[in-house]
GUVEXTOR-124229 format. One line per 5 residues: number of its first residue (from 1); their letters; for each residue z, y, x of C-alpha. Coordinates in pm, 1 decimal. Layout:
<pts>
NUM) a) Z/Y/X | ... $
</pts>
This chain:
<pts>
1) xxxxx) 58.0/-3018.0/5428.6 | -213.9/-3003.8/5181.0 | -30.6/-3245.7/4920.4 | 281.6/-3029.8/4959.6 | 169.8/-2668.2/4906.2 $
6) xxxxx) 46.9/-2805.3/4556.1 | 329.0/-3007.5/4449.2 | 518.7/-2617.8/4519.4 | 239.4/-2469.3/4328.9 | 457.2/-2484.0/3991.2 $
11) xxxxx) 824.3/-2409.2/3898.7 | 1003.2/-2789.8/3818.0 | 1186.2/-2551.3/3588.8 | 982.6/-2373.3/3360.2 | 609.1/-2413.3/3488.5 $
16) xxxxx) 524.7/-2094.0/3583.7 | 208.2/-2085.6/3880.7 | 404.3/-2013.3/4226.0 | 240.6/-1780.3/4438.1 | 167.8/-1716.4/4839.8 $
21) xxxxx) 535.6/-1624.5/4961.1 | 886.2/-1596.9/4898.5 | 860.7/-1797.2/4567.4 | 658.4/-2026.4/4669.4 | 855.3/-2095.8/4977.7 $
26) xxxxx) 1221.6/-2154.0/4755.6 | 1020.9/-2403.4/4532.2 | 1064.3/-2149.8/4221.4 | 989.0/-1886.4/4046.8 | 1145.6/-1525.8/4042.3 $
31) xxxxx) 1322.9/-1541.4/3688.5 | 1448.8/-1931.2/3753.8 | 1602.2/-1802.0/4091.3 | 1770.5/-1492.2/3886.2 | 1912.0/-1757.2/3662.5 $
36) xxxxx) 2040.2/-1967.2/3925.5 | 2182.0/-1663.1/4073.3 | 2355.7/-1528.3/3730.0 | 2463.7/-1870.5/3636.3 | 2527.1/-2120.5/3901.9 $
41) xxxxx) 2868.2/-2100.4/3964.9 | 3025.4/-1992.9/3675.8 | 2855.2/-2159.3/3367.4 | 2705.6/-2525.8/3311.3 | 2320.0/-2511.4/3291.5 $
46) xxxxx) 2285.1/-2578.5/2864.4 | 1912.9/-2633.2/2919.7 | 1917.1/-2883.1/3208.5 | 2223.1/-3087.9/2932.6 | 1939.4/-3071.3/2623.2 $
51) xxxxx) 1710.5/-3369.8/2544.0 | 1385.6/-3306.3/2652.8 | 1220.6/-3243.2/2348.7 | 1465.9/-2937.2/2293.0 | 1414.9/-2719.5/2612.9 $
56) xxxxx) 1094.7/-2583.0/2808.1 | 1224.1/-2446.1/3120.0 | 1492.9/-2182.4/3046.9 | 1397.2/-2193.5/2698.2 | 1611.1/-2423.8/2432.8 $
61) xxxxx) 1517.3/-2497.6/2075.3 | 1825.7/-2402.1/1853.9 | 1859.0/-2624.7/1538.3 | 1994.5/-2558.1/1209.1 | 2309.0/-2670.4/1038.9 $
66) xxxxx) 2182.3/-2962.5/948.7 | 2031.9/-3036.5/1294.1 | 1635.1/-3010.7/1307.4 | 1484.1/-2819.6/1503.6 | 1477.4/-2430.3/1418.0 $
71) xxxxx) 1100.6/-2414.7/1258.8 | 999.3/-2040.9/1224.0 | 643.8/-2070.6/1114.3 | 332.7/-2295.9/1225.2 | -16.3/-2239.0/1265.9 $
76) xxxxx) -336.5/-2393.9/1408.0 | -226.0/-2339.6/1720.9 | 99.5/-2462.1/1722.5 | 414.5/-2445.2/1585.0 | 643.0/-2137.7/1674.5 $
81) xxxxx) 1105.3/-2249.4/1704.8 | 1383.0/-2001.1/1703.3 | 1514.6/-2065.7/2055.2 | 1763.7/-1935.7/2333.1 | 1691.8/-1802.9/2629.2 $
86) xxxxx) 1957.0/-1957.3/2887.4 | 1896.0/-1711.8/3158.7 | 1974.9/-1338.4/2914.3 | 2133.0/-1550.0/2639.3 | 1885.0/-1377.1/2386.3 $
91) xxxxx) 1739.4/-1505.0/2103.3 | 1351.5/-1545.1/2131.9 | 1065.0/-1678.4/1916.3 | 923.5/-2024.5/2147.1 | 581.0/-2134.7/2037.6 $
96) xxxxx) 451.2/-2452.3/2177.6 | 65.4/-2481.0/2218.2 | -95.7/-2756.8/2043.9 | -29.3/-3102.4/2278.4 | -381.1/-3194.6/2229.1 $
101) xxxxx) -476.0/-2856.5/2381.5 | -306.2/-2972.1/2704.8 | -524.3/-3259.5/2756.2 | -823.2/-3026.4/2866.0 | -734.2/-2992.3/3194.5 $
106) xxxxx) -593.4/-2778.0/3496.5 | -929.1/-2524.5/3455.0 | -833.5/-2468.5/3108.7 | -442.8/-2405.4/3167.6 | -488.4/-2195.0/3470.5 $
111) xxxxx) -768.2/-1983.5/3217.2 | -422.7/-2010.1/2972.2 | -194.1/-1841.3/3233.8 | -449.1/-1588.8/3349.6 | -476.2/-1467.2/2968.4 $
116) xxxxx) -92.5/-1482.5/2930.8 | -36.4/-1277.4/3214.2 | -285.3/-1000.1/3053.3 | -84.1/-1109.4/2712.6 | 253.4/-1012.0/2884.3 $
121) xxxxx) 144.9/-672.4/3024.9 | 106.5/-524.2/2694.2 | 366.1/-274.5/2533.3 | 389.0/-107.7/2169.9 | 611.5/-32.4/1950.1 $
126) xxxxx) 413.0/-266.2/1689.1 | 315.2/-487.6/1914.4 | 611.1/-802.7/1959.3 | 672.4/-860.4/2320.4 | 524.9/-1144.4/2485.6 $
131) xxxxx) 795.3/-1289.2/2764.6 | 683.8/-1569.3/2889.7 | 419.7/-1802.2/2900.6 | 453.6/-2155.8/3086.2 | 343.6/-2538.8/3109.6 $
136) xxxxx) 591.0/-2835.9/3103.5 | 539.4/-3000.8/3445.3 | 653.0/-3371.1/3238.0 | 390.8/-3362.6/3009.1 | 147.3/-3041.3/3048.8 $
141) xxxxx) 305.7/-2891.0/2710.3 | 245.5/-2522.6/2712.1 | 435.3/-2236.4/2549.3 | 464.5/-1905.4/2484.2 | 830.0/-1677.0/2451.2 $
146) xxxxx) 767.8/-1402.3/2244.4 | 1007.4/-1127.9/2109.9 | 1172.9/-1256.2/1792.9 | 1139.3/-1019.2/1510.3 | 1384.5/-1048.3/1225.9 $
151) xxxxx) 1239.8/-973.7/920.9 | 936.6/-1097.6/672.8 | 567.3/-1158.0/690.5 | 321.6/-932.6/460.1 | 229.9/-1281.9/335.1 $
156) xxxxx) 562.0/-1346.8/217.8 | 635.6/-971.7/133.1 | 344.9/-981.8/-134.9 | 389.6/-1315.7/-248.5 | 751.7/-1222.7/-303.7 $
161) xxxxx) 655.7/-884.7/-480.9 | 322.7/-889.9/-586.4 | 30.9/-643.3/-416.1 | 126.0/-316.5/-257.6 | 43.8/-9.7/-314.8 $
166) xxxxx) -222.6/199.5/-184.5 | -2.7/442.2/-27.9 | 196.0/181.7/178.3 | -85.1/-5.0/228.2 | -210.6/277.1/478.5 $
171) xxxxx) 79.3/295.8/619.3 | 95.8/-91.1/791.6 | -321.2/-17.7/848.8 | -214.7/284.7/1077.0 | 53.2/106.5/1247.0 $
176) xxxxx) -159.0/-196.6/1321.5 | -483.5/27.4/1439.9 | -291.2/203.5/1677.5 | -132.4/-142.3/1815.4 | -520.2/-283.0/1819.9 $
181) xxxxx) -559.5/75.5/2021.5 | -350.6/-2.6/2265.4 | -449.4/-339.1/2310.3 | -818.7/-261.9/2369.4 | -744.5/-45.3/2612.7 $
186) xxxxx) -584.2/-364.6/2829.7 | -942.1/-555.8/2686.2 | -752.4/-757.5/2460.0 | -863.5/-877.7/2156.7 | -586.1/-1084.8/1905.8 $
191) xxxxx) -795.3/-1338.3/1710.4 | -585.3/-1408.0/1425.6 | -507.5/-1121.2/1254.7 | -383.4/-1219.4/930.5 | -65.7/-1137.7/694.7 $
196) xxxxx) 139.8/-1395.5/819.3 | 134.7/-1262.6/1189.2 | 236.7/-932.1/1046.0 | 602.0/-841.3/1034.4 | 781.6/-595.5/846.8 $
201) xxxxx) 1102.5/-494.5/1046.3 | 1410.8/-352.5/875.6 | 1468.5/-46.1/1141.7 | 1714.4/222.5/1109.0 | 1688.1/492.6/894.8 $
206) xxxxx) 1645.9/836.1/1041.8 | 2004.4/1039.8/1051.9 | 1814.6/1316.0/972.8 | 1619.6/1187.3/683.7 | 1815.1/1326.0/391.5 $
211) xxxxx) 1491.7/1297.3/156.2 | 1507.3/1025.5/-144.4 | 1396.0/690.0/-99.8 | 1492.3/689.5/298.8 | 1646.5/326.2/285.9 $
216) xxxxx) 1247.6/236.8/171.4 | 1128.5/452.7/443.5 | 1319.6/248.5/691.4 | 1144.4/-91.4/606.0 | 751.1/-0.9/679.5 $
221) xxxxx) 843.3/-80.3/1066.0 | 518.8/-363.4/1137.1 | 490.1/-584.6/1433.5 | 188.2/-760.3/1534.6 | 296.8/-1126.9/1644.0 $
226) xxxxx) 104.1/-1413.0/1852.9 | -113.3/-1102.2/2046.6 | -320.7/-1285.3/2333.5 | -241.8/-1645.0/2198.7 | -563.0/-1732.3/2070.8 $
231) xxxxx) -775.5/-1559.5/2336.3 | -594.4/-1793.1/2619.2 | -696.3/-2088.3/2376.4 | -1069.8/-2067.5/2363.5 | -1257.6/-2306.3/2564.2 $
236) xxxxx) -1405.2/-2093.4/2759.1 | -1468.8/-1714.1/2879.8 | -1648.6/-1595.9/2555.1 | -1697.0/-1886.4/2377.7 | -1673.0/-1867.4/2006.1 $
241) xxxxx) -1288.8/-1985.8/1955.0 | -1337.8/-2333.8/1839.3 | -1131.8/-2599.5/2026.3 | -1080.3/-2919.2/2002.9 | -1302.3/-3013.0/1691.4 $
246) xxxxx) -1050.8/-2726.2/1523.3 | -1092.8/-2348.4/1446.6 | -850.1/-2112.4/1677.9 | -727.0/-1835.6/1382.9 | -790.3/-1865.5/1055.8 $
251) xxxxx) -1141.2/-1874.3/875.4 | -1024.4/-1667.6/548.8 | -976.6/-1403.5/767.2 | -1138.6/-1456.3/1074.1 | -1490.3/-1227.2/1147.2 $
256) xxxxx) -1850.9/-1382.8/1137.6 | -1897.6/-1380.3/1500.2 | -1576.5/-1601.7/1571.1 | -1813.1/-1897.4/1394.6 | -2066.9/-1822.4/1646.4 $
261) xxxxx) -2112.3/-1842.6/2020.5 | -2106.8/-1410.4/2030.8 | -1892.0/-1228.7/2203.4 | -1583.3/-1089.7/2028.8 | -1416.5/-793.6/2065.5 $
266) xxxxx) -1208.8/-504.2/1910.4 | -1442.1/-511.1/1592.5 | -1360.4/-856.3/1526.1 | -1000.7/-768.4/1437.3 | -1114.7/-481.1/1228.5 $
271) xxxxx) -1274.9/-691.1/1032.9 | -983.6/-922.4/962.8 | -756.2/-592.1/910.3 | -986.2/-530.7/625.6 | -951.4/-858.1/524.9 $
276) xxxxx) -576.7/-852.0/553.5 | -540.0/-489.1/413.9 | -762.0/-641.9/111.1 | -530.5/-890.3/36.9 | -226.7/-668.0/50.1 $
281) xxxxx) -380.2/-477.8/-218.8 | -520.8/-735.0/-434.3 | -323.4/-1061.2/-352.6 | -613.7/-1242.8/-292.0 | -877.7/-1265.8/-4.5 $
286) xxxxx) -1195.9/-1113.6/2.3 | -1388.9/-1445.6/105.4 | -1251.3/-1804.7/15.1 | -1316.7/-2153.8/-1.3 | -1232.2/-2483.4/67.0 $
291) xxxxx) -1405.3/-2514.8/381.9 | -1548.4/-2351.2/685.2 | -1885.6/-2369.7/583.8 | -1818.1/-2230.4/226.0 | -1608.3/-1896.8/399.1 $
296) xxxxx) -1932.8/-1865.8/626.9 | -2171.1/-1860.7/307.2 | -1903.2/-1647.2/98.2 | -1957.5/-1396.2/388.0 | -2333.3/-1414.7/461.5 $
301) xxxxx) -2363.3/-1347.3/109.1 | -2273.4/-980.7/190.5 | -2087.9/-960.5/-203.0 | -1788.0/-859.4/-218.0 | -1560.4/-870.5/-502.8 $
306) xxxxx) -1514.2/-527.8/-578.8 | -1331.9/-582.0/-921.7 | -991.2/-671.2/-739.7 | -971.6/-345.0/-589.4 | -1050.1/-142.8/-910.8 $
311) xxxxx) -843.1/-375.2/-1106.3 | -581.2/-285.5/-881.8 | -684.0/84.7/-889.6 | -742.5/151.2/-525.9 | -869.4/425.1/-432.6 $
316) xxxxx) -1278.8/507.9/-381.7 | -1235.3/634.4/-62.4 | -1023.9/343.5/33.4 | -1236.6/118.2/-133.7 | -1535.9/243.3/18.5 $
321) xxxxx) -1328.8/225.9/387.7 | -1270.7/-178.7/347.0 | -1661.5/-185.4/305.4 | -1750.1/-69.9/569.1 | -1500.1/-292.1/804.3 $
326) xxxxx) -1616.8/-566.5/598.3 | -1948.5/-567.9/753.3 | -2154.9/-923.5/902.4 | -2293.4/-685.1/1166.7 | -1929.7/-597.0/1389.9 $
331) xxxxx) -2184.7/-249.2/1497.6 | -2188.7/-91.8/1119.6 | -1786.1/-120.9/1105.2 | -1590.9/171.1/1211.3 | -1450.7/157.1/1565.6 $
336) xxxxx) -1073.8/225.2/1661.4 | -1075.1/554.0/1590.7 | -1273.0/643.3/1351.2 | -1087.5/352.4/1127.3 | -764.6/585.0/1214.1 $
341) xxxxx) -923.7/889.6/1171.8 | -1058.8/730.0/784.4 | -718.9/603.1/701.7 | -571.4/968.3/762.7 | -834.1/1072.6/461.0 $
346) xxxxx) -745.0/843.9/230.6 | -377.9/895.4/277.4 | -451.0/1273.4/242.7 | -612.0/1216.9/-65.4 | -356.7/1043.0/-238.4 $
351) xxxxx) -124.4/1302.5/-124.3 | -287.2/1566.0/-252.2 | -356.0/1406.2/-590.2 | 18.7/1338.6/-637.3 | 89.8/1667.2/-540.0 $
356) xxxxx) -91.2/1785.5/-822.4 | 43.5/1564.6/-1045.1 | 376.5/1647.1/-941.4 | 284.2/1991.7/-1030.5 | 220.5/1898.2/-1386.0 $
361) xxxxx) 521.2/1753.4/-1417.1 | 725.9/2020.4/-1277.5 | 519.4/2216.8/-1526.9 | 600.9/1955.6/-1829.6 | 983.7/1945.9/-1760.2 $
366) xxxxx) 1052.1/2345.4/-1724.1 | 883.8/2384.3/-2047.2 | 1061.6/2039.7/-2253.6 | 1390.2/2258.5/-2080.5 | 1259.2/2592.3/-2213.3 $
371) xxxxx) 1249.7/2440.5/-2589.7 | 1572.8/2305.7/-2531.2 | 1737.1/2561.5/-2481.1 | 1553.4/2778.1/-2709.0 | 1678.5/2460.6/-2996.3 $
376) xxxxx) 2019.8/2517.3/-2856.9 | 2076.9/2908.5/-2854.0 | 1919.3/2869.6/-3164.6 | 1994.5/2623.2/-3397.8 | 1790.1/2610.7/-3743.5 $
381) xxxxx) 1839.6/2456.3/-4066.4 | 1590.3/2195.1/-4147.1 | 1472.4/2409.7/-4453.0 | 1517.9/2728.9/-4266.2 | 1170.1/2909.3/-4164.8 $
386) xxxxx) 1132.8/2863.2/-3771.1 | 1079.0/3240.2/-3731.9 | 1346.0/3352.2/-4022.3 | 1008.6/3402.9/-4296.1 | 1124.8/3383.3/-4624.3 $
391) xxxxx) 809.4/3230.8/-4755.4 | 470.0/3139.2/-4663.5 | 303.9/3443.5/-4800.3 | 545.6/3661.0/-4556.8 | 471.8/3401.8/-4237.4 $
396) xxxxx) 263.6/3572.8/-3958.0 | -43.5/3390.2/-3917.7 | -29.9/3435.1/-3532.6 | 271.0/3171.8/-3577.8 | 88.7/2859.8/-3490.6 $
401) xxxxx) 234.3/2513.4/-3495.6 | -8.4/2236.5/-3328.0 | 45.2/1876.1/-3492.7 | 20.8/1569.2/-3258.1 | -348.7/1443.3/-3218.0 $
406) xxxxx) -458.5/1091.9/-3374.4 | -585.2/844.5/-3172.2 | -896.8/739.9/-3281.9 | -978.4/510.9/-2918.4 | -1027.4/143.3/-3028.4 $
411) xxxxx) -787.3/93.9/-2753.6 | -414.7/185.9/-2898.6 | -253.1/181.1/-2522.7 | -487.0/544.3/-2535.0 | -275.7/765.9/-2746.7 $
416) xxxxx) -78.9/885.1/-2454.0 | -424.0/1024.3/-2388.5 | -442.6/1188.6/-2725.4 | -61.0/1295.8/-2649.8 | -165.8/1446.0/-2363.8 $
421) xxxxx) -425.7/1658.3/-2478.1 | -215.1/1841.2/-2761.4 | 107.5/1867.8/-2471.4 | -161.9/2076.0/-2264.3 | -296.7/2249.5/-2515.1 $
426) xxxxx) 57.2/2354.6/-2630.6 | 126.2/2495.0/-2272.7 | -156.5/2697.0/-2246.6 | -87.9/2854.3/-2601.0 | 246.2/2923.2/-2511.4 $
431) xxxxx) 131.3/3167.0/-2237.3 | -27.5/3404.1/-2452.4 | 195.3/3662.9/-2579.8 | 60.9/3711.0/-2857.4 | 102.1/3407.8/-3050.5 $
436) xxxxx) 430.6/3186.3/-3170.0 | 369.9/2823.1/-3086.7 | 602.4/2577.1/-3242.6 | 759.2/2303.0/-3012.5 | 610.1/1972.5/-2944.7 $
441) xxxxx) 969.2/1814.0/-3068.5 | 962.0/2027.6/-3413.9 | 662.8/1861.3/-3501.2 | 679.0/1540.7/-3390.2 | 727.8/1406.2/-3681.9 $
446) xxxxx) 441.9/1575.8/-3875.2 | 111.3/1329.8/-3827.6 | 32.2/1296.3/-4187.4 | -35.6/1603.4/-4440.1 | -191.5/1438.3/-4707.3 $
451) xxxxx) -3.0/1445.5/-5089.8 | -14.4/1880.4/-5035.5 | 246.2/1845.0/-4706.3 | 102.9/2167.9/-4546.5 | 246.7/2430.6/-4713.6 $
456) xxxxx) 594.8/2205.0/-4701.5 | 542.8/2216.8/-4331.2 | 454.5/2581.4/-4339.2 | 765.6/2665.0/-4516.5 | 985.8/2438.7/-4290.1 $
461) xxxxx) 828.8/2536.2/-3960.6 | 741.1/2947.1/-4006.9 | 405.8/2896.8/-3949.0 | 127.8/3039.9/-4069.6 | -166.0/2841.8/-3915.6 $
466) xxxxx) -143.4/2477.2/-3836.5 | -383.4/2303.9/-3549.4 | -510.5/1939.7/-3616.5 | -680.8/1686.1/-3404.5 | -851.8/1340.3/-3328.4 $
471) xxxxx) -902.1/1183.4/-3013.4 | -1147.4/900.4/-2912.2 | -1185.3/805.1/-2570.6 | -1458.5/553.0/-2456.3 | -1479.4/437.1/-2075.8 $
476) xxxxx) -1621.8/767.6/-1920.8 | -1607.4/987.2/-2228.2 | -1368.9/1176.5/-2475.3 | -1463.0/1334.4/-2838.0 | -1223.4/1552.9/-2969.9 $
481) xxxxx) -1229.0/1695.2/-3320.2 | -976.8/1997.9/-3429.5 | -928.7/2193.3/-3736.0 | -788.1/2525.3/-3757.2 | -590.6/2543.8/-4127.0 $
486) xxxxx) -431.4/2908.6/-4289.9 | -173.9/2737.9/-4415.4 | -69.0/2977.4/-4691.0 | -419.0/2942.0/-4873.5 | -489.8/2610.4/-4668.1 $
491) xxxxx) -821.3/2752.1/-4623.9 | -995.2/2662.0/-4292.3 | -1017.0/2880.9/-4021.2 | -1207.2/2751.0/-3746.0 | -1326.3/2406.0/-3650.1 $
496) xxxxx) -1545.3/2222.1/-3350.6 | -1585.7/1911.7/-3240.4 | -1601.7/1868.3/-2854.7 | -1808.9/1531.3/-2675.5 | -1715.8/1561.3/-2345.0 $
501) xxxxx) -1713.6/1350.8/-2007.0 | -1362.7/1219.8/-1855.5 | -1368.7/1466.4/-1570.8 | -1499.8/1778.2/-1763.9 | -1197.7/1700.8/-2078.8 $
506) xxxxx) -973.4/1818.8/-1825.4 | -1066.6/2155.5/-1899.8 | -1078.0/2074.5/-2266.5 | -719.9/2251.0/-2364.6 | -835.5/2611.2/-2195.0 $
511) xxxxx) -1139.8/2614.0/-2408.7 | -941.5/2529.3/-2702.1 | -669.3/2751.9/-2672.5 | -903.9/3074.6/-2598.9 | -1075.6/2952.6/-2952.9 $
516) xxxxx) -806.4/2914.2/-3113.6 | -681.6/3247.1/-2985.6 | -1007.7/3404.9/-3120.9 | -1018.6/3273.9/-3459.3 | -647.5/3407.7/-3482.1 $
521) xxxxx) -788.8/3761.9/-3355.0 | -501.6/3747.3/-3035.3 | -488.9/3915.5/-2806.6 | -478.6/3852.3/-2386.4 | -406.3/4049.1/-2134.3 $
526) xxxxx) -656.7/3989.8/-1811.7 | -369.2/3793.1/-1642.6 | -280.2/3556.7/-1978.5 | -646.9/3503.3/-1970.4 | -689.9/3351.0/-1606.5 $
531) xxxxx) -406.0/3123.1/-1677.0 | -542.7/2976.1/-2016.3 | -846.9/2952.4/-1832.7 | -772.1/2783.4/-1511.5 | -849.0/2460.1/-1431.7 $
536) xxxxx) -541.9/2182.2/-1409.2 | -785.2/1962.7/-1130.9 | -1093.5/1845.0/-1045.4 | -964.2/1444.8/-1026.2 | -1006.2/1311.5/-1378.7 $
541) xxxxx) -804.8/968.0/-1210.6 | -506.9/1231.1/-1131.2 | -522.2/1371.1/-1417.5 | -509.7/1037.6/-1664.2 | -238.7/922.9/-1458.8 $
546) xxxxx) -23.2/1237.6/-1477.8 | -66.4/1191.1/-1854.9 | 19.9/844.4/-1868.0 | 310.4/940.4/-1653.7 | 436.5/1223.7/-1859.2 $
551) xxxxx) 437.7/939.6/-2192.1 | 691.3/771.3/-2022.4 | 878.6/1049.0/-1942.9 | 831.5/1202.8/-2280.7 | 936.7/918.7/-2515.5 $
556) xxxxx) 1207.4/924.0/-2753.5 | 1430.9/641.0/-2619.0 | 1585.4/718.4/-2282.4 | 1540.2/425.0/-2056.1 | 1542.4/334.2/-1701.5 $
561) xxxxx) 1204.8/146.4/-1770.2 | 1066.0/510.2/-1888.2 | 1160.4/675.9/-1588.8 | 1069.1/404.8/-1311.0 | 742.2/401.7/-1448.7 $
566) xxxxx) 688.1/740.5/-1512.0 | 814.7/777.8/-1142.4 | 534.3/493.2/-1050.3 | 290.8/734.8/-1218.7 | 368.8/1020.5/-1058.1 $
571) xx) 365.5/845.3/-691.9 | 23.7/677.1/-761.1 $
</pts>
């Protein structure tokens, strides 16, 4: 009786443990009985007709045209088939364990069903299904059916496209920390968090979702894939994850404790989210190296390549975030949900900065639209005084044209900084009643006055004071030098030169234009005054970017280059 009750133990048909009862007493498990019950009569059994190598249990390996086997991805602990379950007739991703694995006996695969069976109870939206897990009676393979999600890996997503962005990238982090939520809840920990067992799923759009860029939108679905796999792999309860002379996961990812003999738990996969959210912003991983033993050293070293990130201008408060769950000791990273709760900053912050930028745009556009139509209504002779003055003696000197500022910067890519400077300073003039400012587009053209130009451009323009400038930017600082010029007499007015750090230039074109309305004797009302004077931001990053931005937007030849990456300015 003995010998019987454990040759009944198993399924003959997929492997699954039987258990004290009705299953046990029919010789097979619950979902092989449903199948026998579905399909008996009215459809030949396609698994029991496959060659061996093809089908575990209910599950068969599809092929492809040319007739291999269906290979969807492999790994160190296996290698994971498109296959068919017989029983639903659905498609479902089949992984079969390592065969060496199988060789460690019936303690270790009845450890590999217990963890399965945890595996299987677990259910999120960005988690994939686990189905089944089970052990080839014939030859002690075992496998794993998982839900099969369509759709591509972050590893092949930024090899395909390059790094993501920073706003994106918080995105997958928030959908992966609340799957890692829900799985530590169950005491589950995944092992192998990486890029490539990260899917992004094409879902549908909203209905409802009439806002721009919804098809995008729709594409940010992730699903975390192979949850529970490595944990029934380990040796033993606890031990450090190393099997059969191999490493379970992968050591460019994988935390510090999973080379040791310490216990592992949820903070072990924060650390590999950082290392995975690291190389979705960067391309590359924060520790590497040919070996084991050279990842272990990389990390112990405790230095972290911190260029990649600025080079790829993440975010401080980002930056400073993948720190922190970069940390050897797993009790100075940030648990569950504080990481969510950090995450929720940083994409707050980035909001808000490209809400201001936005703003200055807005700003930009209604006044390029303004001249416009003022060009339009208006139409003037290119020898015709701006403001109808018959000569320069006659020309109010309140009528103020602003030439474009010279970049001085060693670096040329910097005169959309200098551009930037004279477009804000020509915006804050413009709001003082008292004063005429001449268009940025009249005098475009005007950035040399040697050979006696200025009372030319007097004449041409109806101006009678004209505003020139240098710029020279250097890493953290800006020096600005401007020159006030009557330019009936070409006598100087007024004239200053202005040394000033990145952040504190930004409120460089109020101080200018309430000078340059005092050396002009105008005059402000209280309310013109508090809008020359108010500050654009406090984020000297926004602010650079908004002005590199508004080049693009702002140059001469219209292009769809220009505006996508004006529009990529804008969004940073």
């Amino acid at each position: 009786m003995q010998a019987q009750a454990t040759s009944a133990a198993v399924c003959p048909e997929c492997g699954t443990r039987l258990e004290e009862g009705f299953s046990r007493a029919l010789g097979r498990c619950m979902i092989c009985l449903l199948r026998v019950g579905f399909d008996g009569a009215e459809e030949p059994d396609e698994t029991l007709s496959a060659p061996v190598t093809d089908r575990l249990g209910i599950y068969r390996i599809e092929r492809r045209d040319d007739g291999s086997l269906w290979e969807l991805g492999r790994g160190a602990m296996g290698v994971t088939y498109r296959a068919i379950d017989t029983s639903l007739k659905r498609p479902v991703a089949l992984k079969l364990i390592d065969s060496e694995w199988a060789k460690r006996g019936a303690e270790a695969r009845e450890r590999f069903m217990r963890e399965a069976r945890t595996a299987a109870s677990l259910r999120h939206p960005n988690i994939a299904t686990v189905y089944h897990f089970g052990i080839r009676e014939e030859d002690g393979q075992c496998f794993c059916a998982m839900e099969l999600v369509e759709g591509e890996t972050l590893e092949m997503r930024v090899r395909r496209t390059g790094p993501l962005d920073a706003l994106t990238t918080i995105d997958i982090a928030l959908q992966i920390s609340s799957a890692l939520a829900a799985a530590e809840k169950q005491g589950l920990v995944h092992r192998d968090l990486k890029p490539a067992n990260l899917m992004l799923v094409a879902a549908a759009p909203d209905a409802n979702d009439s806002s721009p860029g919804k098809a995008e939108k729709a594409e940010t679905v992730v699903k975390v894939i192979d949850f529970g796999v490595a944990k029934a792999l380990v040796e033993k309860p606890d031990a450090m994850g190393l099997t059969h002379g191999g490493f379970v996961g992968t050591p460019a990812f994988a935390s510090p404790e999973q080379f040791t003999d310490a216990r592992v738990d949820v903070r072990s996969d924060i650390y590999s989210l950082g290392a995975t959210l690291w190389y979705l912003l960067t391309g590359h991983r924060p520790f590497d190296g040919a070996t084991i033993e050279q990842i272990r050293a990389s990390q112990h070293s405790q230095t972290l390549p911190i260029e990649q990130l600025k080079a790829a201008r993440v975010p401080s408060k980002l930056v400073a975030m993948l720190v922190s769950m970069l940390a050897l000791a797993p009790a100075a990273r940030p648990g569950i949900r504080q990481l969510k709760t950090q995450l929720q900053e940083c994409s707050s912050q980035i909001l808000d900065r490209w809400k201001i930028v936005k703003r200055f745009a807005l700003a930009a556009a209604l006044v390029s639209l303004a001249i416009v139509a003022v060009v339009l209504l208006f139409p003037q002779k290119r020898n015709q005084p701006l403001y109808g003055a018959a000569n320069t003696s006659s020309i109010p000197p309140k009528n103020i044209a602003v030439l474009p500022f010279r970049n001085l910067s060693e670096d040329k890519e910097n005169a959309f900084f200098a551009d930037g400077i004279q477009d804000d300073l020509l915006t804050s003039l413009a709001r003082i009643k008292d004063l005429k400012v001449v268009s940025r587009g009249s005098v475009a053209s005007y950035r040399d006055l040697s050979g006696g130009r200025l009372r030319a451009l007097a004449q041409e323009l109806g101006v009678g004071a004209v505003l020139e400038g240098s710029v020279r930017r250097t890493a953290n600082r800006v020096l600005v030098n401007v020159q006030l010029t009557d330019a009936t007499t070409e006598r100087q007015i007024w004239s200053d030169r202005y040394d000033r750090t990145l952040k504190d230039s930004i409120a460089l074109q109020s101080e200018l234009a309430a000078e340059i309305a005092t050396a002009l004797a105008a005059k402000l009302s209280p309310e013109e005054k508090a809008e020359v004077e108010a500050k654009l931001t406090n984020n000297p990053d926004a602010y650079v970017v908004y002005l590199r931005g508004r080049e693009f937007q702002m140059r001469p030849e219209v292009s769809r280059d220009n505006f996508v990456a004006a529009e990529q300015c804008y969004r940073h």
